[in-house]
N, CA, C and O of each residue as an XYZ file, in Angstrom:
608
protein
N     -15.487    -17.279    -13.175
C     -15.123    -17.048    -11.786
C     -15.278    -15.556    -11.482
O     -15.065    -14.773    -12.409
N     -15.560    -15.170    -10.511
C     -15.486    -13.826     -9.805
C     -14.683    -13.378     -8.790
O     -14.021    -14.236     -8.205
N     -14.575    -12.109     -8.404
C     -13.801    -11.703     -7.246
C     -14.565    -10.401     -6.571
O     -14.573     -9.186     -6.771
N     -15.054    -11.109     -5.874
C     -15.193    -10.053     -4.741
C     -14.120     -8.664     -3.876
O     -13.086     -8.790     -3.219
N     -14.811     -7.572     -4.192
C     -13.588     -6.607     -3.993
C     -14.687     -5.793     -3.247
O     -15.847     -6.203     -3.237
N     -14.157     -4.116     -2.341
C     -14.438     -3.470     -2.170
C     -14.356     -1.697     -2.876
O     -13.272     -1.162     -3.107
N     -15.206     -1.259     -3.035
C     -14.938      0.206     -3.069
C     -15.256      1.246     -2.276
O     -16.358      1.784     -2.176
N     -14.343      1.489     -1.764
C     -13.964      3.212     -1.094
C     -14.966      4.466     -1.361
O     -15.957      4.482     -2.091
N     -14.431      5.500     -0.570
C     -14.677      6.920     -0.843
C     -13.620      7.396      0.009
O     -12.795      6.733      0.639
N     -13.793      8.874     -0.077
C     -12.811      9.826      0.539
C     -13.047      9.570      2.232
O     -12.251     10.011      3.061
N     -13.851      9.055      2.471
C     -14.324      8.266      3.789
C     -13.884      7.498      4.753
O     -13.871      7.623      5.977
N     -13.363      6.317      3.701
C     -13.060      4.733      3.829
C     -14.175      4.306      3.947
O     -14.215      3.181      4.446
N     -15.446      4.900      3.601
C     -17.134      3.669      3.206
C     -16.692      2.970      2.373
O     -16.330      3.446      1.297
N     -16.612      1.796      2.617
C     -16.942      0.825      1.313
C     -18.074      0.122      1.178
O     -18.929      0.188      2.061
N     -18.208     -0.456      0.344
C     -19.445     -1.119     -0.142
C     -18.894     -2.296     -1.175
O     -17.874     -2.177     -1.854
N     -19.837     -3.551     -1.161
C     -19.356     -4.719     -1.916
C     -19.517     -4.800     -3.254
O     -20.591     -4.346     -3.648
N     -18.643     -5.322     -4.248
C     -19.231     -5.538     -5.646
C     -18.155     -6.861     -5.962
O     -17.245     -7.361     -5.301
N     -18.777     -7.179     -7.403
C     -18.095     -8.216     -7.413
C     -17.507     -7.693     -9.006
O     -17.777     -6.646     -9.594
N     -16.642     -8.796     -9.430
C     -15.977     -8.486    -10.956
C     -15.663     -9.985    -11.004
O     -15.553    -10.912    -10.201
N     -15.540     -9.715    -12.763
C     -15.524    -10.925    -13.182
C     -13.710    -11.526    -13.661
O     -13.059    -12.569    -13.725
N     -13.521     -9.642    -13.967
C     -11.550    -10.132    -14.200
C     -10.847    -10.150    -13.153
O     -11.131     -9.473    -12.165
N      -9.556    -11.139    -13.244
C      -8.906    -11.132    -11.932
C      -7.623     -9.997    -12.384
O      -6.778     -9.849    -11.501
N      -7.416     -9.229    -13.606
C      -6.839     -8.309    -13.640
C      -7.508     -7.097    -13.616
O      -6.751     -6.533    -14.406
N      -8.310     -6.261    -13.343
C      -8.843     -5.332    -13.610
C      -8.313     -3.879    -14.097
O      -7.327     -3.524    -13.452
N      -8.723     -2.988    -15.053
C      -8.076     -2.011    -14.789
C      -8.824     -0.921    -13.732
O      -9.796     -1.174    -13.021
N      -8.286      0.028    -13.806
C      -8.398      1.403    -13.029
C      -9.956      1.247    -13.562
O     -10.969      0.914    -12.946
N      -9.703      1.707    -15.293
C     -11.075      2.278    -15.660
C     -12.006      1.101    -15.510
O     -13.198      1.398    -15.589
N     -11.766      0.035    -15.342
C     -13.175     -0.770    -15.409
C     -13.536     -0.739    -13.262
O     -14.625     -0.727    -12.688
N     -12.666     -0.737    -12.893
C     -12.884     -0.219    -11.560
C     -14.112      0.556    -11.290
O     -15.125     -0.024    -10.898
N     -14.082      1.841    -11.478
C     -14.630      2.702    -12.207
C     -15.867      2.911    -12.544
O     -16.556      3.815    -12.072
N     -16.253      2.063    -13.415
C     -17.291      1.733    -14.710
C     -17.744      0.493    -13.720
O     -18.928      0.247    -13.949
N     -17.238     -0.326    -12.753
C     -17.804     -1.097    -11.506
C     -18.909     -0.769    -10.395
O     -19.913     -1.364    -10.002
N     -18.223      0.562    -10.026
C     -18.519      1.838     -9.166
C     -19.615      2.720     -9.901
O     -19.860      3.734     -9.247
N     -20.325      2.620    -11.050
C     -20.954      3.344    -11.419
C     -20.512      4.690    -11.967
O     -21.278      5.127    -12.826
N     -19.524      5.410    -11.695
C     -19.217      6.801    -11.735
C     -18.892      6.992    -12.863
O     -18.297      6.125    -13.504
N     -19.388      8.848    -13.652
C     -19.045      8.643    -14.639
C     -18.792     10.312    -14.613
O     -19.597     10.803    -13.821
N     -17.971     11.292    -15.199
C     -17.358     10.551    -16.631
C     -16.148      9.813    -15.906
O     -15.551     10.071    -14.861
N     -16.042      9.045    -16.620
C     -14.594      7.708    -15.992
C     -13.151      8.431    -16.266
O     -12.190      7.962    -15.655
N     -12.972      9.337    -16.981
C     -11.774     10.434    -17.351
C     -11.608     10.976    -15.887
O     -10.499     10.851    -15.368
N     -12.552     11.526    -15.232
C     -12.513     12.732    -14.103
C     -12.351     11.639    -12.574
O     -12.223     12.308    -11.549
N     -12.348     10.408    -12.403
C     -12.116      9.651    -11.446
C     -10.523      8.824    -11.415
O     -10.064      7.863    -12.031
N     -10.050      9.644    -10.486
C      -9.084      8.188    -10.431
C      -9.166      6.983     -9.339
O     -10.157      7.058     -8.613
N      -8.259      5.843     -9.089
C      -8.722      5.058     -8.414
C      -7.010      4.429     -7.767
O      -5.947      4.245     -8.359
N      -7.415      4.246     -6.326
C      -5.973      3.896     -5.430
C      -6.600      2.961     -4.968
O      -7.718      3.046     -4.458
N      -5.584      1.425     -5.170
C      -5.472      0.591     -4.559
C      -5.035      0.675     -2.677
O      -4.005      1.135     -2.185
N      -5.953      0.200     -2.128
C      -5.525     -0.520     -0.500
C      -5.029     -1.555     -0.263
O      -5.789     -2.521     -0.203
N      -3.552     -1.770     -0.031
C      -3.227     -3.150      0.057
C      -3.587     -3.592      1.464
O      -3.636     -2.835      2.433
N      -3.939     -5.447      1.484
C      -4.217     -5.997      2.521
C      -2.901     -4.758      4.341
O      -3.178     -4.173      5.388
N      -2.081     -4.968      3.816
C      -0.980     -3.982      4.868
C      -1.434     -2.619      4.801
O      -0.766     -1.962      5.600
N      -2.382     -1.815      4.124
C      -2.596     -0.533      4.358
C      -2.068      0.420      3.473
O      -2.531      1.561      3.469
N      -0.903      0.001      2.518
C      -0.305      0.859      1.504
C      -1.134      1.823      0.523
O      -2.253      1.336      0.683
N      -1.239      2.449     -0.018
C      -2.180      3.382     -1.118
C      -1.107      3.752     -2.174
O      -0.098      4.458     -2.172
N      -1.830      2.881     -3.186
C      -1.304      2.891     -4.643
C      -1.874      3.516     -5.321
O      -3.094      3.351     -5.318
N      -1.314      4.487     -6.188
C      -2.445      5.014     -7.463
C      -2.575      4.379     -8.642
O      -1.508      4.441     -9.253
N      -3.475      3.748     -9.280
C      -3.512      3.129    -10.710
C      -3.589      4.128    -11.794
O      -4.248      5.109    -11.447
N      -3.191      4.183    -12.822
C      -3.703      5.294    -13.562
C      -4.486      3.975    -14.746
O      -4.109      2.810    -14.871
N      -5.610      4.647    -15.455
C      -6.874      4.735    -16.071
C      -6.834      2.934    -16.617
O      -7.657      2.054    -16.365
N      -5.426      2.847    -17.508
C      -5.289      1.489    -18.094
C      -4.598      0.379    -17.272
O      -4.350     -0.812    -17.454
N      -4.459      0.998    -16.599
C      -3.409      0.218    -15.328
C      -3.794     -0.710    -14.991
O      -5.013     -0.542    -14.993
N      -3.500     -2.102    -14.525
C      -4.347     -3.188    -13.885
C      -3.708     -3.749    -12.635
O      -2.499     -3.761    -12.403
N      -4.768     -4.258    -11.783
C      -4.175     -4.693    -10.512
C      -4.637     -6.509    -11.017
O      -5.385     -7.016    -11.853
N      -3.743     -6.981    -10.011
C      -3.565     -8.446    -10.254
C      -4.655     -9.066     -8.802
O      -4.063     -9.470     -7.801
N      -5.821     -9.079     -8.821
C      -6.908     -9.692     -7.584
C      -6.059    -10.723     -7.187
O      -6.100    -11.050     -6.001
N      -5.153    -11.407     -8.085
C      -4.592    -13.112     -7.017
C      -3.792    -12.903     -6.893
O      -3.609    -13.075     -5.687
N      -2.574    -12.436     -7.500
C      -1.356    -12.043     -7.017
C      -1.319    -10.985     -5.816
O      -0.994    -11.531     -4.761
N      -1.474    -10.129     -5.746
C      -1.703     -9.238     -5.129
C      -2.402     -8.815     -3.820
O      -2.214     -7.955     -2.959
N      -3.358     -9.873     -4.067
C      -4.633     -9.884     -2.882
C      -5.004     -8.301     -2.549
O      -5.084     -7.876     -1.397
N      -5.181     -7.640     -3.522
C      -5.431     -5.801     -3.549
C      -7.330     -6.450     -3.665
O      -7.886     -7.124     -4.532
N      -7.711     -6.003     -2.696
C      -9.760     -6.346     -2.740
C     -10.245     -5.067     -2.470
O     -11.419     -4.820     -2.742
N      -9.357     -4.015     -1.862
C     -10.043     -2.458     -1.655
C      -9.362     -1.441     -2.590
O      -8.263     -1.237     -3.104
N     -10.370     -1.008     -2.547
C      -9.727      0.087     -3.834
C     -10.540      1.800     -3.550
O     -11.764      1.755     -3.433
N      -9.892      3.170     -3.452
C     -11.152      4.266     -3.136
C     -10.604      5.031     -4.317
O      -9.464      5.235     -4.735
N     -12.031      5.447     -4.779
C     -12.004      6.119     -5.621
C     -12.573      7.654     -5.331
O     -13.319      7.967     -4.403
N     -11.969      8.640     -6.480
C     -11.874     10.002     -6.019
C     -12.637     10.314     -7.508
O     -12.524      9.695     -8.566
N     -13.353     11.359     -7.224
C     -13.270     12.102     -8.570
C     -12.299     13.248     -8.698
O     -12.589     14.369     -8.282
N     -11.183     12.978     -9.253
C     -10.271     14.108     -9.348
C      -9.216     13.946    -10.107
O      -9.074     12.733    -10.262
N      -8.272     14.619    -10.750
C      -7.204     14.200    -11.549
C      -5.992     14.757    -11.063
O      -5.055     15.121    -11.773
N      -6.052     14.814     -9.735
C      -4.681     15.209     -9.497
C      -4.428     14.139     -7.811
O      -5.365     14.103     -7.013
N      -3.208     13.435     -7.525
C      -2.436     13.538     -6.197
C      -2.012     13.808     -5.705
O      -0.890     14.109     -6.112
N      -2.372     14.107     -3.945
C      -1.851     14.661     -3.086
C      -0.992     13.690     -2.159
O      -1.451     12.568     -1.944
N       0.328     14.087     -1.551
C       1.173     13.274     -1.085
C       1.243     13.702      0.618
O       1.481     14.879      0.888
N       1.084     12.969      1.444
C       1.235     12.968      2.930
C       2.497     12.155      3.962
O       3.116     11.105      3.786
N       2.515     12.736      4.600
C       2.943     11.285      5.681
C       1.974     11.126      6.738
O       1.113     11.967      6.996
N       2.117     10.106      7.301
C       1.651      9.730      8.154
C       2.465      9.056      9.795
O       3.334      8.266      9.428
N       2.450      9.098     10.662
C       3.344      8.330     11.268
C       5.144      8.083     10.888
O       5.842      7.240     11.452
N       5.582      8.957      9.904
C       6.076      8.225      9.094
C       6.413      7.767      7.662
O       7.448      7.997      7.036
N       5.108      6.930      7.192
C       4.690      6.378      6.225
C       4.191      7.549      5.489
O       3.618      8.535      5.951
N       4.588      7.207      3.920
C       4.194      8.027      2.954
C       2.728      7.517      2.383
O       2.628      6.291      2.417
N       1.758      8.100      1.949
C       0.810      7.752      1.370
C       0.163      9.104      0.288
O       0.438     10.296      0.429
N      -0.962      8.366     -1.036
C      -1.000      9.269     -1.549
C      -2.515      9.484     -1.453
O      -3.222      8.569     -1.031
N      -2.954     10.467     -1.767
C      -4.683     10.712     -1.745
C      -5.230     11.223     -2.613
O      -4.461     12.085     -3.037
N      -6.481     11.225     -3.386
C      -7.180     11.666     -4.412
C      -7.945     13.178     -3.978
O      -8.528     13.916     -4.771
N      -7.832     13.326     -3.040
C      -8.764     14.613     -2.507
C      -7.742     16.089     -1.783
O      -6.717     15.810     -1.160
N      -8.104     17.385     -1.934
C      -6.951     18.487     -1.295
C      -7.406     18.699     -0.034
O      -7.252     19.827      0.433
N      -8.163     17.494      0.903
C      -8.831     17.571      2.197
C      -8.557     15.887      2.807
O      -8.511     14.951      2.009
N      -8.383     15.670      4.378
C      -8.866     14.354      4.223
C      -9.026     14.604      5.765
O      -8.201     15.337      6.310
N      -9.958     14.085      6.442
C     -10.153     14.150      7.952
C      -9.458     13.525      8.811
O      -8.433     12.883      8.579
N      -9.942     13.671      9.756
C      -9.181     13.493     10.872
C      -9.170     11.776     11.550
O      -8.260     11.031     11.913
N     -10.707     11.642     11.486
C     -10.728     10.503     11.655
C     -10.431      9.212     10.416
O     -10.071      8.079     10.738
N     -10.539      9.414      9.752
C      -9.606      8.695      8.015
C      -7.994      8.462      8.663
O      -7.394      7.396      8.524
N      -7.569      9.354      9.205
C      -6.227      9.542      9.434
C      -5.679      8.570     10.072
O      -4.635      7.937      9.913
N      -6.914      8.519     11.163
C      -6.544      7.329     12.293
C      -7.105      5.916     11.684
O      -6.839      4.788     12.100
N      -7.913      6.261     10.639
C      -7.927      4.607     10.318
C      -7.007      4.522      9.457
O      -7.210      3.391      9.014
N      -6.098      4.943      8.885
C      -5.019      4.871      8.021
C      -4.051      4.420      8.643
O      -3.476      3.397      8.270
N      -3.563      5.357     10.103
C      -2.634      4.993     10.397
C      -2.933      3.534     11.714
O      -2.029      3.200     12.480
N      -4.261      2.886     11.727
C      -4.608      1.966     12.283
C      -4.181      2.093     14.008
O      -3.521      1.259     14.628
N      -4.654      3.143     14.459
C      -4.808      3.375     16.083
C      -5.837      2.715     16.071
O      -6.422      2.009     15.250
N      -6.137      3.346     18.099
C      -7.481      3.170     18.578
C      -7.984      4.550     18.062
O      -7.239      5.518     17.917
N      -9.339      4.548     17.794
C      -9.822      5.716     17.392
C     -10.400      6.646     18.457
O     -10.652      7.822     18.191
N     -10.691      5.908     20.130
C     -11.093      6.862     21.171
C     -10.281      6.970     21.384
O     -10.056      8.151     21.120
N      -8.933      6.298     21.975
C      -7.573      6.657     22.740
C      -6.452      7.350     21.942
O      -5.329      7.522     22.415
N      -6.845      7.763     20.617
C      -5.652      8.486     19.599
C      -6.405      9.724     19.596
O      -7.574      9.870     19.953
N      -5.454     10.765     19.069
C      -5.246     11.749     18.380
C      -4.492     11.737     17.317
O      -3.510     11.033     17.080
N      -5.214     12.909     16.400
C      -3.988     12.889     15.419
C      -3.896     14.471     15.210
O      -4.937     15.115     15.342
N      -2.302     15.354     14.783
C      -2.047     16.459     14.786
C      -1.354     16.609     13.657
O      -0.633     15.656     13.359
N      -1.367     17.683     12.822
C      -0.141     18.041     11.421
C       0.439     19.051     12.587
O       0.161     19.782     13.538
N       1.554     18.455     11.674
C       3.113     18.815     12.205
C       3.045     20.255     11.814
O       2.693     20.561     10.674
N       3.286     20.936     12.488
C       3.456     22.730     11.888
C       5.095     23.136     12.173
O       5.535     23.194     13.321
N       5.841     23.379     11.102
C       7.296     23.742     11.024
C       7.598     24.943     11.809
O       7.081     26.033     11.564
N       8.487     24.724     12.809
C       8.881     26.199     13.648
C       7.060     26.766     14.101
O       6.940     27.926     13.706
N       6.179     26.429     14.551
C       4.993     26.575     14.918
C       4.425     25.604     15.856
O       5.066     24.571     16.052
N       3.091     25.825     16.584
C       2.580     24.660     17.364
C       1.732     23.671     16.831
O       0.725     24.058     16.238
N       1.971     22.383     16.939
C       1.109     20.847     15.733
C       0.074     21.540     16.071
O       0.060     22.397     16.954
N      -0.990     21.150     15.275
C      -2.610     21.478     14.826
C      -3.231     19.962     15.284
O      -3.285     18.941     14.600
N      -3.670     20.172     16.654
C      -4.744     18.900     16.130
C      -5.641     18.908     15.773
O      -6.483     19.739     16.113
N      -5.918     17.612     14.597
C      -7.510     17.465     13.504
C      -8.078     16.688     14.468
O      -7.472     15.935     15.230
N      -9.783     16.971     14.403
C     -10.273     16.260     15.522
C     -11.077     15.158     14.310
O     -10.993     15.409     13.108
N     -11.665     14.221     14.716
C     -12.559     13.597     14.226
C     -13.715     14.681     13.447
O     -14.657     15.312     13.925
N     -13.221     14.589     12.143
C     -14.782     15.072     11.313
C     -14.534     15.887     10.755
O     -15.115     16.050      9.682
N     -13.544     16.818     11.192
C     -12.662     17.714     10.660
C     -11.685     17.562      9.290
O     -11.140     16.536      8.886
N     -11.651     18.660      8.820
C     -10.888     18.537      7.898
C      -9.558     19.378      7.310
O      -9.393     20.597      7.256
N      -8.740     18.375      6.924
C      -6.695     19.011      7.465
C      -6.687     19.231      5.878
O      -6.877     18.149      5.321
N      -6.532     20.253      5.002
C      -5.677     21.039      3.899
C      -4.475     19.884      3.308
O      -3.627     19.465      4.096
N      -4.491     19.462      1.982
C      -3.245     19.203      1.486
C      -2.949     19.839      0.478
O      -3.650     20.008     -0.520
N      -1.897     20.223      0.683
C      -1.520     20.853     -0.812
C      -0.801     20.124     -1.562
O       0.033     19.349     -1.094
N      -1.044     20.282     -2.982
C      -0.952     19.995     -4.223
C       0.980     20.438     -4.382
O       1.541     19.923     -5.349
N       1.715     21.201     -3.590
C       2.937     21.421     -3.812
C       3.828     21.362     -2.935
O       4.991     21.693     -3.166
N       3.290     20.800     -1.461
C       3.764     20.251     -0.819
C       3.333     19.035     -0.057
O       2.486     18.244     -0.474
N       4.041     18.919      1.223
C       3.687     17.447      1.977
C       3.476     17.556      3.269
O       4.248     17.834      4.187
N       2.349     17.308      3.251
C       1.613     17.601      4.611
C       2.328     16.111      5.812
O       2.430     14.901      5.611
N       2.679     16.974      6.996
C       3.222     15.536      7.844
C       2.205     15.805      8.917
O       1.875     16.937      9.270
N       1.597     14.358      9.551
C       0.977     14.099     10.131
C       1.218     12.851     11.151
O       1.600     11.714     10.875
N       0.865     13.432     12.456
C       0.849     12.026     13.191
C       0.573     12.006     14.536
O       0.633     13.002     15.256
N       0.207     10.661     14.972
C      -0.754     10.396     16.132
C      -0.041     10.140     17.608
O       1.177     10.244     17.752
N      -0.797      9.848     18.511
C      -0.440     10.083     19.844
C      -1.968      9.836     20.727
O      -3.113     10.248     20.536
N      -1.366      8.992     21.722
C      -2.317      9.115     22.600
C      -3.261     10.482     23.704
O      -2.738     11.308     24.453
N      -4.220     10.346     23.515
C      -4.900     11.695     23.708
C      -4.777     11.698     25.513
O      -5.149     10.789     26.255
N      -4.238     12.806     25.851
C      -4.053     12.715     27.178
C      -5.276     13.641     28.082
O      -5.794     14.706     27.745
N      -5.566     12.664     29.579
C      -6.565     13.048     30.005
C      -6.295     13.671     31.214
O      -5.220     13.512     31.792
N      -7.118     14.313     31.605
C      -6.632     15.141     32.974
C      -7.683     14.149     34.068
O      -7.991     14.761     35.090
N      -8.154     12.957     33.980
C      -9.161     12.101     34.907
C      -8.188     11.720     36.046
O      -6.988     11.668     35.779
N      -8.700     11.401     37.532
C      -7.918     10.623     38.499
C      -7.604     11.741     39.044
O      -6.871     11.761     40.033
């Protein structure tokens, strides 16, 4: 039997592949995806709800239990932690755009914006394509809003 899954990038491109275990680990993820060396990649589960899990290398996700079919992979060995809306999520990259943001946090992508929160300062909005800084020692907060128009 097989299972059809997706893999990611720092993007949200995915592209189709299939596997043959319904447990998989991280590293055969991985070694799915072509990428190598398989040490220098890690790999975060997308749950059907949008959650972002990190697997580490031996780790396995359960394809039937779970219904986890997307998965993005990073080449990198470290996580970065955000919010969103809210919602906590984690990321493989010390960059992630603007428009990622909004498919994360599942707006409209013409009628949203999205801005990091700047403490005692004015929010920053990331535009589409752009790219918002995370640091590795703190937690970047982020979040959306309808983009207001001066039309009429």
């Amino acid at each position: 039997m097989s299972y059809r899954v997706e893999i990611g990038d720092q993007h949200l491109n995915y592209r189709p592949a299939v596997i043959t275990d319904p447990q998989p680990t991280a590293r055969q993820l991985i070694e799915l995806a072509g990428l190598r060396p398989i040490e220098e990649h890690l790999v975060i589960t997308m749950t059907p709800n949008g959650r972002l899990n990190a697997l580490n290398l031996d780790e396995t996700t359960d394809l039937l239990t779970n219904q986890v079919e997307r998965f993005l992979i990073f080449r990198s060995d470290a996580l970065y932690r955000f919010t969103l809306d809210g919602d906590e999520f984690v990321w493989g990259s010390t960059e992630i755009r603007g428009d990622v943001l909004k498919k994360l946090a599942k707006v409209d992508q013409a009628n949203y914006g999205v801005w990091l929160e700047v403490h005692g300062g004015e929010d920053k909005p990331i535009a589409d394509g752009i790219l918002a800084p995370l640091s590795p020692k703190g937690l970047e907060r982020f979040f959306t809003g309808t983009n207001q128009t001066t039309e009429g």
